[in-house]
N, C-alpha and C positions, 0 to 999 in steps of 0.2 A: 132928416134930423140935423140938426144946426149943429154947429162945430161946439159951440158952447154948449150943448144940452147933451151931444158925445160926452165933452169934459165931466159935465156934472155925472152920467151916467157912470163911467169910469170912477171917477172920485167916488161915487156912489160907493161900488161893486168893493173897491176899495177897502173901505172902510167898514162893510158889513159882510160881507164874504168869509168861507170860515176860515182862511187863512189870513185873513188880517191881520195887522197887527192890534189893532186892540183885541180880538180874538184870540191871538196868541198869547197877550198878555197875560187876559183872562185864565186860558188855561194850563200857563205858566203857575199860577199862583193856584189854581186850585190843586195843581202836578204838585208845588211846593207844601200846600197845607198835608194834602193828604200823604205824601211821603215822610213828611216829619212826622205825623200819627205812627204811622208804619213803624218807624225804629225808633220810636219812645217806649221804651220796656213798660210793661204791664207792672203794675206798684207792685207785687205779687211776687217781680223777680228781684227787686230796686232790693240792696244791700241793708238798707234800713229797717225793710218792711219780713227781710227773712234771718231769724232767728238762725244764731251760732250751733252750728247741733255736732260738727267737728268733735270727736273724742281726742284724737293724738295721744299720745305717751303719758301713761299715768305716770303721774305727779306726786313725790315723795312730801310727805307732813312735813311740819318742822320740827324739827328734834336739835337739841343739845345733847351733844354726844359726850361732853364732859362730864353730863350729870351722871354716867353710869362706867364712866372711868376716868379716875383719879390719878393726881401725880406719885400717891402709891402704890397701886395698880401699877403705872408703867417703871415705876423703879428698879419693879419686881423683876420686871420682863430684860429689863439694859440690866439688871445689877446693880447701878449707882445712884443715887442720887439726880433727881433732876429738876429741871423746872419748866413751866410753860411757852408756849414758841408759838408763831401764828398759825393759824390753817384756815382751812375753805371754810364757808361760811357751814355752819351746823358741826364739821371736824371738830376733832381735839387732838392736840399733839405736844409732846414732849421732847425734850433736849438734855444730855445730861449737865446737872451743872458745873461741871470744870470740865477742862480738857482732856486727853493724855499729853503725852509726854510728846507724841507725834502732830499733837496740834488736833487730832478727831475727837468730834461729838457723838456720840451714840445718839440715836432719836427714833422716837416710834409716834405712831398715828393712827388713829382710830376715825372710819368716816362710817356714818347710819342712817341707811335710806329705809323710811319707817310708812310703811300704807294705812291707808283708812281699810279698806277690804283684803281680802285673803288671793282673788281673782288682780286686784292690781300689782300687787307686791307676786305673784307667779310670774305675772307680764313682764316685770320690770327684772325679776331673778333670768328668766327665758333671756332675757336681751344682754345683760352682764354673761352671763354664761355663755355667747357667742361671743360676745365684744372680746373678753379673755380667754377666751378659748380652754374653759373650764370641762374638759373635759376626760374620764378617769383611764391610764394609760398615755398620757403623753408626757412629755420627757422633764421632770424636774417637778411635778407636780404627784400629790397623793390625795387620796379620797379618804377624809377623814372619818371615823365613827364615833358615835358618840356626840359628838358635838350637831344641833340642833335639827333639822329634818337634812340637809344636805352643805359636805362641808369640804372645802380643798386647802391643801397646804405647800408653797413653793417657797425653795431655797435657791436662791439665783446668786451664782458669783459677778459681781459689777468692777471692775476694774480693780481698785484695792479698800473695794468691801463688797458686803454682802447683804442680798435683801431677804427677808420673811416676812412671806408673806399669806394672811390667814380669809380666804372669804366663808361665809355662812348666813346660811337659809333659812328661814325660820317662815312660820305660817304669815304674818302679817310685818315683815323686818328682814331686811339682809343687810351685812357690814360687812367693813374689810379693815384688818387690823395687819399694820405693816411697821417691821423694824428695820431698820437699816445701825450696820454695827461692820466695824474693823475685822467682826469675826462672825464663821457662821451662826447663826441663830440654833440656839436651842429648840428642838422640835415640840419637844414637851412641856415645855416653859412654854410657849405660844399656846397650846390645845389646851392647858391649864387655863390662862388666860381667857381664849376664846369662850371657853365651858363658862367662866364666872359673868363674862358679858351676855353672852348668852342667855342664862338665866333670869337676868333683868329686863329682856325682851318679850314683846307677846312674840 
């Protein structure tokens, strides 16, 4: 065999051998096709193609809490005269309108988380009743009766004033009705109060 027909054979083998490089090439790119197949998600899993089914935290209706207490409603509650002040979106809250003599406001607040079902507004009662630590025997709080299916009442001293504060449970609605005043809150003034709110609630 000639030195040249060596060559060509080598070049040959070269070239057509399974470790060629065109061989390699080859199945390089088939390695590449079928890899990409591989970790292209099934449309099945693709974000698009799969439906939100997440419940998360049920979701309070919207309510206007103004609409079932008024700036005489809370007049009642401070004793003076008052007038409107901002709050959280859905809230309503009140300020009295003049001062004292010491430069304080008296001001109260009404905020109403309202459910479509009986099962969402339990869920959402359950979670507020941890969050506050609403529970009957701890220190500064009472368990109201009378007032809608389950009802708590606290008087808290805050540096130089004081807060009262009323929550309540109702089948499809819970709120929380809150004074802040120079002086303790009337206990009975508040559960008067909560009773006529109350009422206006499912």
């Amino acid at each position: 065999m000639s030195f040249h027909t060596g060559r060509f054979d080598m070049h040959d083998h070269v070239w057509r051998g399974p470790y060629s490089a065109r061989g390699l090439t080859c199945w390089l790119l088939v390695l590449s096709i079928a890899c990409a197949k591989s970790f292209t998600p099934p449309a099945s899993a693709t974000p698009a193609a799969t439906p939100i089914t997440a419940q998360g935290d049920p979701q309070p209706l919207n309510f206007d809490a103004c609409s079932i207490f008024s700036a005489a409603d809370a007049a009642q509650i401070v004793g003076v005269p008052v007038r409107p002040t901002p709050a959280a979106a859905g809230g309503c809250a009140y300020e009295a309108a003049k001062e004292t003599s010491s430069g304080w406001r008296r001001n109260v607040a009404l905020s109403v988380s309202k459910y479509k079902s009986a099962s969402d507004e339990n869920s959402a009662w359950d979670d507020q009743k941890i969050l506050r630590s609403l529970r009957p025997g701890r220190k500064n709080l009472t368990l109201l009766s009378g007032v809608g299916s389950e009802a708590y009442l606290q008087i808290s001293p805050d540096r130089n004033s004081f807060d009262g504060e009323v929550w309540v449970h109702k089948s499809l609605s819970h709120f929380r009705l809150i004074e802040v005043s120079e002086q303790p809150p009337s206990p009975d003034v508040l559960k008067a109060a909560v009773q006529k709110i109350a009422a206006k609630l499912p």
